[in-house]
C-alpha positions in Angstrom: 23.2 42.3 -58.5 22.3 40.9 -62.1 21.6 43.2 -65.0 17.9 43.7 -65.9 16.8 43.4 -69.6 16.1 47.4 -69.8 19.4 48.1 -68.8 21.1 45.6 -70.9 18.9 47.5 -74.0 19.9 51.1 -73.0 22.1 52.3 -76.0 25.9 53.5 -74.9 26.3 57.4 -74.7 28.3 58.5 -77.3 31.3 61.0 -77.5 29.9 63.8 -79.0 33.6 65.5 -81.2 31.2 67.3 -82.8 29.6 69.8 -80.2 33.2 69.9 -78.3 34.4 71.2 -81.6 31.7 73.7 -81.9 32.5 75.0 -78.7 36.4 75.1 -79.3 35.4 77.2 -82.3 33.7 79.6 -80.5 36.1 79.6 -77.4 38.6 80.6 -80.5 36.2 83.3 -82.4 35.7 84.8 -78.7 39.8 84.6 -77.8 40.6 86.4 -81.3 37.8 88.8 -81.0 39.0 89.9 -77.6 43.1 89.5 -78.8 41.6 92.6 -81.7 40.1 94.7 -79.2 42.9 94.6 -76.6 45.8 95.2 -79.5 44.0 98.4 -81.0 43.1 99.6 -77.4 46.3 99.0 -75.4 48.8 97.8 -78.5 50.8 94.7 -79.2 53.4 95.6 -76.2 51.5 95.7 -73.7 48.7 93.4 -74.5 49.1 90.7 -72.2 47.6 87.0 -72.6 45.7 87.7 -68.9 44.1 90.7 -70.1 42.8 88.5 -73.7 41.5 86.0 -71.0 39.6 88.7 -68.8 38.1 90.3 -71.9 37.1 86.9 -73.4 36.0 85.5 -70.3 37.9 82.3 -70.5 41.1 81.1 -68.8 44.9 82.4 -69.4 45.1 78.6 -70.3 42.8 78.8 -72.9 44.4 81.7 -74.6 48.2 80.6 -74.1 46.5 77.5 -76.2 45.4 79.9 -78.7 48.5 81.8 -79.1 51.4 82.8 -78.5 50.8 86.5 -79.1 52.5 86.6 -82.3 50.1 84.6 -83.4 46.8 86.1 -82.5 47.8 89.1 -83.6 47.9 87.7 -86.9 44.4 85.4 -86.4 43.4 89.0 -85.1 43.8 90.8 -88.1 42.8 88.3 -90.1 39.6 87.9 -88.5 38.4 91.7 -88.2 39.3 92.5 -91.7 37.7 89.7 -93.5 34.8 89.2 -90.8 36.1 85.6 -90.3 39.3 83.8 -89.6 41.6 82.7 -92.2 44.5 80.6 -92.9 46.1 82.0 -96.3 44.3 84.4 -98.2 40.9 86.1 -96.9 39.8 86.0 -100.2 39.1 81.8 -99.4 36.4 83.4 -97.3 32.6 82.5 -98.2 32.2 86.8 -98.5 34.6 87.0 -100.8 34.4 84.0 -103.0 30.9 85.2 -103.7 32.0 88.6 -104.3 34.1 87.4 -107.1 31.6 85.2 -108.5 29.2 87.6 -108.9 26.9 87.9 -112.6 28.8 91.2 -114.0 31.9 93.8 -113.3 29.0 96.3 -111.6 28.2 93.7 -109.3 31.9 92.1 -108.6 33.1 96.3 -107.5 30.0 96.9 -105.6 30.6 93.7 -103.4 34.2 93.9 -103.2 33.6 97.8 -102.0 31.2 96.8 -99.7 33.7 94.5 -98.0 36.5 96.6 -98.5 34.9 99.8 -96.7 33.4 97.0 -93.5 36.9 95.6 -93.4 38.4 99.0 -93.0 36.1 100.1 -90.1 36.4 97.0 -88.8 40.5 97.1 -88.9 41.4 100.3 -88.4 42.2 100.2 -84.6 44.4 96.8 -84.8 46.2 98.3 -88.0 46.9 101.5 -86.4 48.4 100.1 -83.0 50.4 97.7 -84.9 51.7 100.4 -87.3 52.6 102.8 -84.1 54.1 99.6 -82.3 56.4 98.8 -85.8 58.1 101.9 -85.5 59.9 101.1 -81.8 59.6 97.6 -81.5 61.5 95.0 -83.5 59.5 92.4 -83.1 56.4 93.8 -83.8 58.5 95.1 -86.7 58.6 91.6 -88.3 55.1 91.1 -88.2 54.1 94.2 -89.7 56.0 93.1 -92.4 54.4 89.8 -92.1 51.3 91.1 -93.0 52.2 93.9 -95.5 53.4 91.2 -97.4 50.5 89.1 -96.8 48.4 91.8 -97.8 50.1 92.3 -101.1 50.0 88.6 -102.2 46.0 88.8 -101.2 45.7 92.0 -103.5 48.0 89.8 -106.5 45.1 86.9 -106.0 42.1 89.4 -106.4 43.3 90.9 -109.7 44.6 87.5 -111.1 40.6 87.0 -110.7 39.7 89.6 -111.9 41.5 89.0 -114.6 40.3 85.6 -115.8 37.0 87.5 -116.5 38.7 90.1 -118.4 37.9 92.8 -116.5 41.5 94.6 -116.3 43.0 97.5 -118.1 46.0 96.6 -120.1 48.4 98.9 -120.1 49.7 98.1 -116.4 51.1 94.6 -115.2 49.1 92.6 -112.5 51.5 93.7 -109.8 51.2 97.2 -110.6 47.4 96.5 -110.5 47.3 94.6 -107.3 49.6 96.8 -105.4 47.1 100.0 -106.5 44.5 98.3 -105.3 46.6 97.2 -101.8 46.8 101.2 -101.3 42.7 101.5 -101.9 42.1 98.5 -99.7 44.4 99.6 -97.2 43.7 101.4 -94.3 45.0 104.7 -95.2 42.0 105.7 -96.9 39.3 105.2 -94.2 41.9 106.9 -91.6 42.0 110.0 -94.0 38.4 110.5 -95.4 36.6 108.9 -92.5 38.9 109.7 -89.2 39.9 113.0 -90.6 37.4 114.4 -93.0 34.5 113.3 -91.7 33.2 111.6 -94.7 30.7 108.9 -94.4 31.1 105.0 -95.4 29.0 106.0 -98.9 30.9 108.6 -99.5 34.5 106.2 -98.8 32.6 103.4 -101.1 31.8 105.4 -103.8 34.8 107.3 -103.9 36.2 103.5 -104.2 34.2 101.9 -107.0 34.7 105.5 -108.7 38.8 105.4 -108.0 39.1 101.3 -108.5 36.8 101.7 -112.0 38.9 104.4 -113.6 42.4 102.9 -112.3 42.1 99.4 -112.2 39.6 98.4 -114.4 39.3 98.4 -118.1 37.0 101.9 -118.9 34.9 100.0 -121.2 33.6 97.0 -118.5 31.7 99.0 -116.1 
């Protein structure tokens, strides 16, 4: 049969990369999400890739794409700390870039505390079944350390910028600095004040911009 006009004039459909990557993004954000919840409830042994499926709602497939474990626990960590997943540093994160850009020292602490203190709630459960798992397992071992030392090198970047603008005390190197403020931004803190104490997230954030002001901080910028 020949080929009308109309149909000859009818445009091509075209492959649309863009809205399958938008949905591989969220298949991902919902895979890691689930990955969190199911390492701080059950812990990293025995997590299993099926139950990351069930509780995402997507296919073991899907996940063993995402993974291996090892490596969602890590996307995991990443994401519920910072809010967002990231490769590298969290501090390459739209949150904390601002944070750091902010008009004066007042303003830089108050929105570093801010994500500090809704990174700590957020972490606490992975952090503590990871820490619990370290203990007895080697290879959950190695990625504690993993991320210890990730975590130190992220706490190095944060003062190196706040050092640019001046803002450091000087009678302590960076690394001194950054690794006072790796025990502040840790998770010990919210597990003792908050889990134990009862005290509430204002009371953990001022208690930070007070303790991160008077140890970190040069007396005479804030």
């Amino acid at each position: 049969m020949a080929t009308t006009r109309k149909q000859e004039a009818r445009p091509k459909r075209r492959y649309d990369s863009s809205r399958r990557s938008e949905q591989a993004a969220e298949t991902r954000r919902r895979i890691v999400e689930a990955a969190a919840a199911c390492f701080a409830e059950s812990g990293y042994a025995r997590t299993t890739l099926a139950a990351v499926a069930a509780r995402a709602d997507v296919s073991v497939e899907s996940v063993t794409a995402n993974g291996p474990k090892r490596a969602l626990l890590i996307a995991a960590f990443s994401q519920t700390f910072a809010g967002v997943e990231t490769e590298g540093t969290v501090l390459t994160s739209d949150p904390w870039t601002a944070a750091f850009a902010a008009e004066d020292a007042a303003a830089v602490l108050d929105a570093v505390a801010d994500l500090v203190v809704a990174g700590q709630e957020r972490g606490h459960g992975i952090w503590r079944a990871v820490s619990a798992a370290a203990v007895e397992e080697p290879e959950v071992a190695e990625l504690y350390a993993a991320l210890s030392e990730r975590r130190r090198a992220d706490n190095l970047r944060g003062v190196l910028l706040l050092g640019e603008r001046g803002l450091l005390r000087r009678d302590r190197t960076a690394q001194q600095l950054a690794d006072t403020m790796a025990l502040l931004n840790g998770f010990d803190p919210y597990q003792l004040y908050v889990v134990e104490f009862g005290w509430s997230l204002a009371d953990l954030k001022s208690w930070y911009v007070d303790t991160v002001r008077r140890t970190v901080l040069r007396p005479d910028v804030v």
